[in-house]
C-alpha positions in Angstrom: 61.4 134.1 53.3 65.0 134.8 53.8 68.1 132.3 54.5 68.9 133.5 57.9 71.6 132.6 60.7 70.4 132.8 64.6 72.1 135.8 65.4 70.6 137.5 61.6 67.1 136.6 63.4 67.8 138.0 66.8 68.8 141.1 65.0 65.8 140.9 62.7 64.0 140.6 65.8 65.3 143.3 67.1 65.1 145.8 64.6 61.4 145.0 64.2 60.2 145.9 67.9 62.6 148.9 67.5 60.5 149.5 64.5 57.2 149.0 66.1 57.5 150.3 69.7 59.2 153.8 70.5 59.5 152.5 74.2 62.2 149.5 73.0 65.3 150.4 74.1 68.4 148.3 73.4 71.8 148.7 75.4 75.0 147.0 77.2 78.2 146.6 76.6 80.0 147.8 73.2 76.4 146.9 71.9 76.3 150.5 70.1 78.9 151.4 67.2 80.4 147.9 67.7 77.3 145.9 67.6 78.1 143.6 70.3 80.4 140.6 70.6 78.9 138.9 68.5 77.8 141.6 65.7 73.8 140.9 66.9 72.8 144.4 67.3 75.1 145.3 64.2 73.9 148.5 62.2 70.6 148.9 64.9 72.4 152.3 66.7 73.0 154.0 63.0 69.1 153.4 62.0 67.4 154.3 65.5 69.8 156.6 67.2 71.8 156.8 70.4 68.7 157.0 72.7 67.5 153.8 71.7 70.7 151.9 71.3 73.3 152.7 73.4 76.3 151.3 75.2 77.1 151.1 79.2 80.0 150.8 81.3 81.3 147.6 81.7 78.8 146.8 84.8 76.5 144.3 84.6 75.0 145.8 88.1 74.5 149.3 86.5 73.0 147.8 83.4 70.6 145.5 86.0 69.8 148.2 88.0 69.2 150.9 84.5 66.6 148.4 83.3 64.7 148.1 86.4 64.3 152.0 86.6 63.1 152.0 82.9 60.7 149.2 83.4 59.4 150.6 85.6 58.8 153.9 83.7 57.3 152.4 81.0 59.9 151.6 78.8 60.8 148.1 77.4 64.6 148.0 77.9 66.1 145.0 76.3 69.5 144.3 77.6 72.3 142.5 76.8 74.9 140.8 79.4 77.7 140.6 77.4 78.3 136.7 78.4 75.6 134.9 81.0 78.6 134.0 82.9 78.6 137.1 84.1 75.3 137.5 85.8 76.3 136.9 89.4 77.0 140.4 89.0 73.0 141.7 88.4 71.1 138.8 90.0 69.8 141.3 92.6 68.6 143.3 90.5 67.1 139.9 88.6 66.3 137.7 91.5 65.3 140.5 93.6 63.7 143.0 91.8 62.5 142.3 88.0 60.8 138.5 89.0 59.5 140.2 92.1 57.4 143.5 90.9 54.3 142.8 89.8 53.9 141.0 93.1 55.1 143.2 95.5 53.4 146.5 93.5 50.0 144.1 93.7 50.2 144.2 90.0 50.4 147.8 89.8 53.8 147.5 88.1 55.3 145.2 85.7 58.5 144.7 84.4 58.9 144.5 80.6 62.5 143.7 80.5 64.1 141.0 78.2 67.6 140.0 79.1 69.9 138.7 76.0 72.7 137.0 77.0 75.0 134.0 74.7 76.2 130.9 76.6 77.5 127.3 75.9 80.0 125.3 75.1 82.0 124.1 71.8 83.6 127.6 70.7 86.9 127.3 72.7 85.9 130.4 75.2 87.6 131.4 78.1 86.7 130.6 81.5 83.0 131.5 82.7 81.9 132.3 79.1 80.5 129.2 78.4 78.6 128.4 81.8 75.1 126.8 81.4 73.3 128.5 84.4 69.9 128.5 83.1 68.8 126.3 86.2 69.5 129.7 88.2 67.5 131.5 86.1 64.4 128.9 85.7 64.2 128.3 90.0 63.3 131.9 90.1 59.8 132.7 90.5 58.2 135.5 88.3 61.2 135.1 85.4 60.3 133.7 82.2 63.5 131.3 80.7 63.4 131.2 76.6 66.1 129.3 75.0 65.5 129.4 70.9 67.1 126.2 68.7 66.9 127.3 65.5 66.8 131.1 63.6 63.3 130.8 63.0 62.4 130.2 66.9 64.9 132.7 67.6 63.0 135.4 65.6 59.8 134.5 66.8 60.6 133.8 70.6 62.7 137.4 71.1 59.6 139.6 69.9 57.0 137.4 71.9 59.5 137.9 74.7 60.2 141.6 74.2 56.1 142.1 73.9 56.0 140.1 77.7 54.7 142.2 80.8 56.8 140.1 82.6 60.5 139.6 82.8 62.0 137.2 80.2 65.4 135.8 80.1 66.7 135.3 76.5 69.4 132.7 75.9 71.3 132.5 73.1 74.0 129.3 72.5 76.7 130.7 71.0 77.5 127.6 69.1 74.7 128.0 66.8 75.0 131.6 66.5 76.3 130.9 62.5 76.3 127.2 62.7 73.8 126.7 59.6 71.0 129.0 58.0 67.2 128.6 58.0 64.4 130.3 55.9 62.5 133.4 58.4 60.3 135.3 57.5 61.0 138.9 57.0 58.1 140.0 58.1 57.0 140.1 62.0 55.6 137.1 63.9 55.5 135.6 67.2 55.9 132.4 68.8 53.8 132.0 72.0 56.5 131.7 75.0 55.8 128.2 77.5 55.2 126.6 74.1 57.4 123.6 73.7 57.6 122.1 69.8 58.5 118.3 68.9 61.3 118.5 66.4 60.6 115.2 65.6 58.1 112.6 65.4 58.8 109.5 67.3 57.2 106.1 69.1 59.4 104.4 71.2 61.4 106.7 73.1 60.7 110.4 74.0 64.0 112.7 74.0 63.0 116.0 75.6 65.9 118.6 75.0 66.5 122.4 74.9 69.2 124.8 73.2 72.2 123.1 71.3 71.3 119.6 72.4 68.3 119.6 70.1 70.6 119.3 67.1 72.7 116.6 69.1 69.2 114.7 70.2 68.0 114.4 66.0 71.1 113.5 65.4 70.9 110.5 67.5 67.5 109.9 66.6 68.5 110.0 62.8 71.0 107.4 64.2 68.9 104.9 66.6 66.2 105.1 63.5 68.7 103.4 61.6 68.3 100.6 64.5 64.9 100.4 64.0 64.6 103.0 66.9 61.9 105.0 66.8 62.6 108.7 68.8 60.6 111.6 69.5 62.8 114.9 70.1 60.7 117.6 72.5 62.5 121.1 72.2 61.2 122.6 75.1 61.8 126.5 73.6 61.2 127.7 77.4 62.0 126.7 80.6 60.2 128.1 82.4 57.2 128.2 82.6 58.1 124.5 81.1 55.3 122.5 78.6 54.2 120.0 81.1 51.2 118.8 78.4 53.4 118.2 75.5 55.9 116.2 77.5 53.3 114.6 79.1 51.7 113.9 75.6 54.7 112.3 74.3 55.7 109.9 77.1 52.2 108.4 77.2 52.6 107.3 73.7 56.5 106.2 73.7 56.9 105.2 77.3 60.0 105.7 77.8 62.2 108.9 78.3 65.6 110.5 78.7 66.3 114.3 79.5 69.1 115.7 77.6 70.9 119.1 78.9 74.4 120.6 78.4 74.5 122.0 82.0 75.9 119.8 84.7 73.4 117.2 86.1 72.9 118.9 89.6 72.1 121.6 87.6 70.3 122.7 84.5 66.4 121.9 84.4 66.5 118.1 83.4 66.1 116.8 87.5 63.0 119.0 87.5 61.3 117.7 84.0 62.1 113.8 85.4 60.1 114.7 88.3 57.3 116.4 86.8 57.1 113.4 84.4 57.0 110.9 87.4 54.8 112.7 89.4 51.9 113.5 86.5 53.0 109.8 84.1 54.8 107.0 86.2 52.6 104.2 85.6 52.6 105.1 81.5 56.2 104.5 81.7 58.3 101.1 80.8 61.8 102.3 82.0 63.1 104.8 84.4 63.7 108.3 83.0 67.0 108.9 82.2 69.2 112.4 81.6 72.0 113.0 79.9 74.4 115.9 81.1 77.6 116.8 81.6 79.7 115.8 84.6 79.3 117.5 88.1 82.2 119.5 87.8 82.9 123.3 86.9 83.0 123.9 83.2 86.5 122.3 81.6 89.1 124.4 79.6 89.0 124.5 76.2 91.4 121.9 75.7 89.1 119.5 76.9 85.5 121.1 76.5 84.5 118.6 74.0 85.3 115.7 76.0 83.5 117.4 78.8 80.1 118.3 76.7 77.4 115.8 76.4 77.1 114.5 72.8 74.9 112.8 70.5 76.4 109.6 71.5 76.2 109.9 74.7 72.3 110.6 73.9 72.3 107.0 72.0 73.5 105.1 74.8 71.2 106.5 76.9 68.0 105.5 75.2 69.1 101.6 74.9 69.6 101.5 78.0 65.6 102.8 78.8 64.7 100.9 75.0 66.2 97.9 76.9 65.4 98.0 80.5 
């Protein structure tokens, strides 16, 4: 085991399907001598060559477009758009071609292509950096959504997603990039994508969470226990395809729920998970489900981003009020 930061794992990660599978390819912008933005490809061009590693033009269309092709060919391209804010510019090649090819080839194709991309609030970006538009992502048939918590799901979900047939979106929250260390293996393994994971053990109330707002749900939890509040914190991992049965699990033994998501509440997943939940549990629950978000609005400057984010007590309030209805 080694202490590892999320972005050490996603490069870990990295470097071991480069390793493994000549057909991994690894590109985007500045991803090459620089390493990326964010140093997570760091040192992979020196150790598997230009072919494999290599940078773009600042495109996000061309780099869409260029991983189609190789899919397509046989190739696992893996990606990166540089910030997710930026994918207006290749959803066609998303939306339109990737989630659509195994259908419309009648399985004869596939498209192996992971897409890494940071996001999220609470580093003081600029504009369109920090936008949560995972919702986007997860109402798209034939995508795959992953969003890791932690370094050691990071690891594990980037080579089970790079090892997909399908197309897999790979988010990364930029606030926990180097926010605190965890032991990974250093050896290979995988983490089976649609796989949600309860963080923590509860019975009273069931918080069901993704991304950042994991560490923000335990937190609260940590704190409502000291209420004699009893919370169960669901990290959901992916998005879609979502963990309907864990959810499902937890709610019938707490009844009661809150959805927690940094995105805006008319976006994000959390509208989707409520309805799943009513439509499969209603008559296990005590309380309407709740969700915590941030407010309808485009995401604020930085002068005012943590007012603006959804926080651990905001998460507290929440659950009184469905421990209390």
């Amino acid at each position: 085991m080694a202490q590892m930061t999320m972005i050490q794992a996603i490069t870990d990660a990295l470097r071991t399907e480069l390793r493994n599978d000549p057909n991994v390819l690894v590109f985007g912008e500045d991803v090459g001598v620089n390493g990326g933005v964010f140093r997570a490809t760091e040192g992979l061009q020196k150790e598997f060559g230009e072919e494999r590693v290599f940078d773009t033009p600042l495109a996000e269309s061309g780099i869409g477009g260029l991983a189609v092709g190789l899919g397509l060919q046989g190739f696992r391209p893996v990606p990166e758009i540089q910030f997710f804010g930026f994918v207006y510019e290749v959803m066609d090649s998303i939306s339109g071609q990737l989630a659509r090819m195994r259908y419309r080839s009648g399985g004869r194709y596939s498209a192996p292509v992971t897409i890494r991309s940071p996001f999220g609030g609470g580093v003081h970006t600029p504009e369109m950096h920090a936008d949560s538009l995972e919702g986007l992502m997860a109402q798209q048939p034939g995508l795959k959504v992953v969003i890791p918590s932690t370094p050691y799901d990071a690891k594990g979900l980037l080579i089970s997603s790079i090892r997909d047939n399908d197309p897999v979106i790979y988010l990364e929250h930029m606030k926990l990039y180097r926010s605190f260390r965890q032991e990974v293996p250093e050896e290979e393994y995988t983490i089976p994508l649609g796989k949600a994971e309860v963080k923590r053990e509860g019975s009273d109330v069931t918080i069901i969470t993704y991304g950042a707002m994991v560490h923000e749900s335990i937190k609260a939890a940590e704190e409502l226990e000291k209420e004699g509040h009893s919370a169960e914190v669901i990290d959901l991992r992916t998005i879609s395809p979502i963990d309907i049965e864990t959810i499902i699990a937890s709610v019938e033994k707490t009844s009661r729920a809150i959805v927690v998501q940094e995105a805006q509440k008319q976006a994000g997943i959390a509208a989707n998970v409520v309805a799943e939940i009513n439509d499969r549990a209603i008559l296990s629950l005590e309380a309407p489900v709740l969700r915590v978000t941030a407010p309808d609005t485009v995401f604020a400057f930085p002068q005012a981003e943590t007012v603006w984010l959804p926080n651990y007590k905001d998460i507290i309030e929440t659950a009184k009020k469905v421990l209390n209805f």
